[in-house]
C-alpha positions as CSV (number, residue, x, y, z in Angstrom):
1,X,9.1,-15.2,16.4
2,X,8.1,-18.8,16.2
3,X,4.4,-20.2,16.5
4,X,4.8,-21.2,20.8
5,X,5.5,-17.2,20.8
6,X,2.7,-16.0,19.2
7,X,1.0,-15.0,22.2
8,X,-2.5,-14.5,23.8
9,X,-3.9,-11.3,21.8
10,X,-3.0,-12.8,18.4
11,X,-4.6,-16.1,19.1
12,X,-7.4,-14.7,20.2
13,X,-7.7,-12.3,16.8
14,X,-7.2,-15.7,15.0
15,X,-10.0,-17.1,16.6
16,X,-12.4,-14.5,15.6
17,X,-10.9,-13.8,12.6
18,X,-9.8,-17.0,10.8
19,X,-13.5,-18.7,10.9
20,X,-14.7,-16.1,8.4
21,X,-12.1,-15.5,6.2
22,X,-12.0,-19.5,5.8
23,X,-15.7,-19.9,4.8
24,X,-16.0,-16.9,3.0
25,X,-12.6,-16.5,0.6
26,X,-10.9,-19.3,-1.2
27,X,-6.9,-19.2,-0.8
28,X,-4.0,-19.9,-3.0
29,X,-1.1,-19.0,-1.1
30,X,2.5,-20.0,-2.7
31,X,6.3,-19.2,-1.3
32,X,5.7,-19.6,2.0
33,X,9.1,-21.7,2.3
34,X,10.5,-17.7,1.5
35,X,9.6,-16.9,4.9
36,X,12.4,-16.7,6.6
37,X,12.2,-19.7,9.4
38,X,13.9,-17.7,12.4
39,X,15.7,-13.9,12.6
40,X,14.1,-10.4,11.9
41,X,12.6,-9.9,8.4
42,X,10.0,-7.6,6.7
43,X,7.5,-8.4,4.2
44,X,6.2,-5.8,1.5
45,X,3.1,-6.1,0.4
46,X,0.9,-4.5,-2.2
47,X,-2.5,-2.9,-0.8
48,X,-5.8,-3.1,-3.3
49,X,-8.3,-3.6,-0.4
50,X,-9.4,-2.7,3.0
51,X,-10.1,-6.6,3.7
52,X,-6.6,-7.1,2.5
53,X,-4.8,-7.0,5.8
54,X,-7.0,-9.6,7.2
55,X,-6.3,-11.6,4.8
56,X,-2.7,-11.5,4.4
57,X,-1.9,-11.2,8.0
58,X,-4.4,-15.0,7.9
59,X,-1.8,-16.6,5.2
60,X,1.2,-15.1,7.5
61,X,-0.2,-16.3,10.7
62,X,-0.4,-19.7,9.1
63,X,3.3,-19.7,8.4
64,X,4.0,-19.3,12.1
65,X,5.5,-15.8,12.0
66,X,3.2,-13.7,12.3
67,X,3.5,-9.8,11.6
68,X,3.8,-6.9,12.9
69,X,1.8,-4.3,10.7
70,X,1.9,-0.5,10.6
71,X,-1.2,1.2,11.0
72,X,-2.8,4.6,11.9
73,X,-2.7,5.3,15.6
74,X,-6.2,6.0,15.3
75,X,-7.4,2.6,15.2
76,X,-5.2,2.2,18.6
77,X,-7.5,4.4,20.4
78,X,-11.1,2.6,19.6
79,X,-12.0,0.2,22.0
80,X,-11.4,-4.1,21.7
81,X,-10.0,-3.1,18.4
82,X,-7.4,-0.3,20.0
83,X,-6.7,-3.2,22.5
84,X,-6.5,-6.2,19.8
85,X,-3.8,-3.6,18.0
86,X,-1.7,-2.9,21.0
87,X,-2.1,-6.7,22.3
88,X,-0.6,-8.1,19.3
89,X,2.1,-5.5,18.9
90,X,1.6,-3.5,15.9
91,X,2.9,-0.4,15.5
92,X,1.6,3.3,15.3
93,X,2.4,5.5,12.7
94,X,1.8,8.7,13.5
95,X,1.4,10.9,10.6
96,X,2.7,14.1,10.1
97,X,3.5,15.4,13.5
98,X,6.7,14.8,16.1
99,X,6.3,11.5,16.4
100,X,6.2,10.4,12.6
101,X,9.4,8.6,13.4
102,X,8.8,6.4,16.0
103,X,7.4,4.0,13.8
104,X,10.3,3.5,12.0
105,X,12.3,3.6,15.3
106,X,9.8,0.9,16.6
107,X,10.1,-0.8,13.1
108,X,14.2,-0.9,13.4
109,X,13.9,-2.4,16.9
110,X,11.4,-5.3,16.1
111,X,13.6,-6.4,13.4
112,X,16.4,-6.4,15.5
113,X,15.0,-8.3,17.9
114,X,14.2,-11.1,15.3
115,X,10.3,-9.8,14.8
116,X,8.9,-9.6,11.4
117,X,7.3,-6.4,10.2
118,X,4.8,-5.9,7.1
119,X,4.9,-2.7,5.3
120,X,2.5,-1.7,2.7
121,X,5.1,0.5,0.9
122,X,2.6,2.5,-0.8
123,X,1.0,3.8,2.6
124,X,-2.7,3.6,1.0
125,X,-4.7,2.1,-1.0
126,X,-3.2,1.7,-4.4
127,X,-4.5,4.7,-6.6
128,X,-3.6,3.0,-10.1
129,X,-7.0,2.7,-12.3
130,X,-6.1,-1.1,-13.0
131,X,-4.8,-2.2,-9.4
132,X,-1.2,-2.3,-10.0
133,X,1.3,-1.0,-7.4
134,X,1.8,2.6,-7.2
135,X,5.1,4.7,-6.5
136,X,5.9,3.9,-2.6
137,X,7.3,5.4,0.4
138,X,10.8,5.0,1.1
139,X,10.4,4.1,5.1
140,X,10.7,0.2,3.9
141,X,13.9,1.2,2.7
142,X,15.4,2.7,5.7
143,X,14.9,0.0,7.8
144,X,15.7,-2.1,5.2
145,X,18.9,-0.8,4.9
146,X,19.7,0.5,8.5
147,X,18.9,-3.1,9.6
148,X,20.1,-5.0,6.6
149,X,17.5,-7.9,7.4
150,X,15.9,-9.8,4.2
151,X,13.4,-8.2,2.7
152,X,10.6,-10.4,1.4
153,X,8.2,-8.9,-1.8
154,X,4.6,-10.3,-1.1
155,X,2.0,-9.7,-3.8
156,X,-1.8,-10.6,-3.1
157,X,-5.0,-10.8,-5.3
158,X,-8.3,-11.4,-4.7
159,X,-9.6,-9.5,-1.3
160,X,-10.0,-6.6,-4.0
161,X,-12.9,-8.9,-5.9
162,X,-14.7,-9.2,-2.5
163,X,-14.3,-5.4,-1.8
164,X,-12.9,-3.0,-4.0
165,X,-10.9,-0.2,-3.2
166,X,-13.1,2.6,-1.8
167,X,-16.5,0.5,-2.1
168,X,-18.9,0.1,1.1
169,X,-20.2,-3.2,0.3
170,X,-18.8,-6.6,-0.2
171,X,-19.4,-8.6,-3.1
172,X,-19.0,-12.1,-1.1
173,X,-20.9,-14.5,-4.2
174,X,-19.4,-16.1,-6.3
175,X,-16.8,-17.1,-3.6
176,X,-14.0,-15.4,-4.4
177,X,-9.5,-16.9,-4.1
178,X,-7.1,-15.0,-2.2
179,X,-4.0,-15.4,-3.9
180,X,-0.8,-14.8,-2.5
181,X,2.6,-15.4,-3.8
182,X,5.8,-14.2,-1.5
183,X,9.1,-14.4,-3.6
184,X,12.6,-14.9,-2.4
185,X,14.4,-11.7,-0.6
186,X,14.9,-8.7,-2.7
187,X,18.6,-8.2,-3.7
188,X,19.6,-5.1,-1.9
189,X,23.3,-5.4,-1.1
190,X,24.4,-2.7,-3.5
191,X,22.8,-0.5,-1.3
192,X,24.4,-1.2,2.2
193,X,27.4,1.1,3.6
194,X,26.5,3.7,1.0
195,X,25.3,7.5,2.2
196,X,21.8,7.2,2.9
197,X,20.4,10.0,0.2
198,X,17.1,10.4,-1.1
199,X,18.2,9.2,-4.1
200,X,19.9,6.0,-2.6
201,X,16.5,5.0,-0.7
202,X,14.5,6.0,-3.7
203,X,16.7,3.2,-5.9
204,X,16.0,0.6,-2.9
205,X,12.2,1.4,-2.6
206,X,12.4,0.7,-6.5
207,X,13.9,-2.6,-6.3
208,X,11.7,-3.7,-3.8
209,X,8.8,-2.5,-5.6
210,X,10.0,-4.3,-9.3
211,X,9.8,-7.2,-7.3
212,X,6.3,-6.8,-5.7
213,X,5.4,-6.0,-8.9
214,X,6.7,-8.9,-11.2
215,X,4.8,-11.2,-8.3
216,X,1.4,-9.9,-9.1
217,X,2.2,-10.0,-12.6
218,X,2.9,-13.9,-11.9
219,X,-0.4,-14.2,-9.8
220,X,-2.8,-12.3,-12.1
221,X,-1.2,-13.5,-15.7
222,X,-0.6,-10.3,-16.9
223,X,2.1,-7.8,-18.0
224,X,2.7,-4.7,-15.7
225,X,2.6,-1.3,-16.9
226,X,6.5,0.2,-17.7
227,X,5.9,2.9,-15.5
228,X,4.7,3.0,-11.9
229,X,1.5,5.2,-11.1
230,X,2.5,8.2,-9.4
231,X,-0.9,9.6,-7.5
232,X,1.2,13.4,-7.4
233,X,1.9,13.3,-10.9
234,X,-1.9,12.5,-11.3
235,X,-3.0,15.4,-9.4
236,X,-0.9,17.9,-11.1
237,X,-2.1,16.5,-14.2
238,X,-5.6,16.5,-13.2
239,X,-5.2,20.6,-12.0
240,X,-3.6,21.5,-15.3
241,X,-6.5,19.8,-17.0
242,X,-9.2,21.9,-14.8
243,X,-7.1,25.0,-15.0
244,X,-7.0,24.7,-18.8
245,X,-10.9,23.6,-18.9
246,X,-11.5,27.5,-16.4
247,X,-9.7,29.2,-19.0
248,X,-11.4,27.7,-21.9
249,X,-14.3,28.6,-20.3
250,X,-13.3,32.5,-19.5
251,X,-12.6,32.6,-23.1
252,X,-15.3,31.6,-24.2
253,X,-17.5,33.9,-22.0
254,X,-15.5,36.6,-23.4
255,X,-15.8,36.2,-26.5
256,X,-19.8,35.6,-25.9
257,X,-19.9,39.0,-24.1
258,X,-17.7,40.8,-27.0
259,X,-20.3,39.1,-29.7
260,X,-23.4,40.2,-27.6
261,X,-22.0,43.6,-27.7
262,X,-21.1,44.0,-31.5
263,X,-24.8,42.8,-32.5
264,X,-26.6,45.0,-29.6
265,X,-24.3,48.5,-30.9
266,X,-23.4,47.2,-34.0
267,X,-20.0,47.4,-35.7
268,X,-17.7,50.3,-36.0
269,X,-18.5,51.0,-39.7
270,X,-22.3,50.4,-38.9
271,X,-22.8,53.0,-36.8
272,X,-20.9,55.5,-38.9
């Protein structure tokens, strides 16, 4: 989609939107010249912040293809916002129920149309204690692969500074940068004409995910963890611990009621 087709709802989000974002966050953005000039494409992008999408869709917008983002149906149903989110074309995703795959449907045909889609393949906010990416969804990888369009890895860092994950209140002082780096399209021709297993999507969500991951390594100077956070992995964990910490607990108490006992009756060979 070039700029002269960017249309009437998204110039008028950019209007409202843009003037903020511009006095209140810094930017260094790098790799724009990875965004594909012409064709259908998708962009993955790491998600640390509820400002985040503002933010990236502002560097994206500035590169003249602008995206199409996948978010909650709920936010289609409130008011300008419901009409801002239908006017500029993004897409539903309707979450466990009969319709959870006409996103990906909807995805498939925008790409194929030459549209440019933005996944966040996590689906939430990232869960990792230090902000890293998280294990994703595979969804980027179907279309990905049913589609076979270039898949760009976006990493971003900085709308986390001005509201953390899960926090109610900006911190807007010191100013903070948005940085943004998009790399070159993830390699993922091994994976075409193959059966499309679990497996198979699972491998492709990884690759794409190594990449988004070695970005923000780039952008914040650091080395990433060897293993990805997995948020199912942390639950179980986190049950085992409080299931082990109960039976501690019951223990205990027993072995406080059988010591209660023995000094109220005293022992066996006491009361002989």
């Amino acid at each position: 989609m070039s700029r002269r087709r960017i249309g009437f709802w998204y110039r008028l989000a950019a209007v409202i939107a843009k003037p903020p974002l511009v006095v209140l966050i810094k930017r260094d953005w790098r790799g724009m010249e990875n965004i594909p000039a012409d064709g259908g494409f998708i962009t993955a992008v790491n998600h640390n912040s509820h400002i985040d999408p503002f933010a990236y869709a502002h560097f994206q917008y500035n590169t003249g293809r602008v995206p199409r983002f996948l978010a909650k149906h709920g936010l289609f149903k409130k008011g300008f916002i419901g009409a801002v989110m239908r006017g500029t074309g993004q897409i539903p995703v309707y979450r466990e129920t009969t319709n959870a795959l006409s996103a990906f449907r909807a995805a498939i045909d925008a790409v194929e149309r030459g549209e440019c889609v933005a996944f966040y393949p996590e689906g939430t906010l990232t869960r990792d204690p230090d902000l890293w990416p998280m294990t994703a969804k595979t969804g980027v990888a179907r279309v990905a692969l049913q589609t076979k369009c270039p898949v760009i890895p976006v990493a971003q860092w900085g709308a986390n500074l001005v509201l953390p994950p899960y926090a109610k209140k900006p911190d807007l002082l010191p100013r903070k940068t948005h940085h943004v780096l998009a790399g070159p399209p993830v390699d993922l021709e091994r994976f075409y004409d193959r059966e499309m297993t679990p497996d198979l999507l699972k491998e492709a969500t990884e690759a794409i995910m190594d990449a988004i991951t070695a970005l923000l390594g780039e952008l914040r100077g650091e080395q990433p963890p060897q293993r990805r956070y997995d948020p199912r992995e942390a639950r179980i964990a986190q049950r085992r611990k409080a299931s082990a910490a109960v039976e501690a607990v019951e223990v205990n108490t027993l072995e406080g009621q059988a010591g209660s006992a023995t000094l109220e009756h005293g022992s066996p060979e006491e009361s002989k």
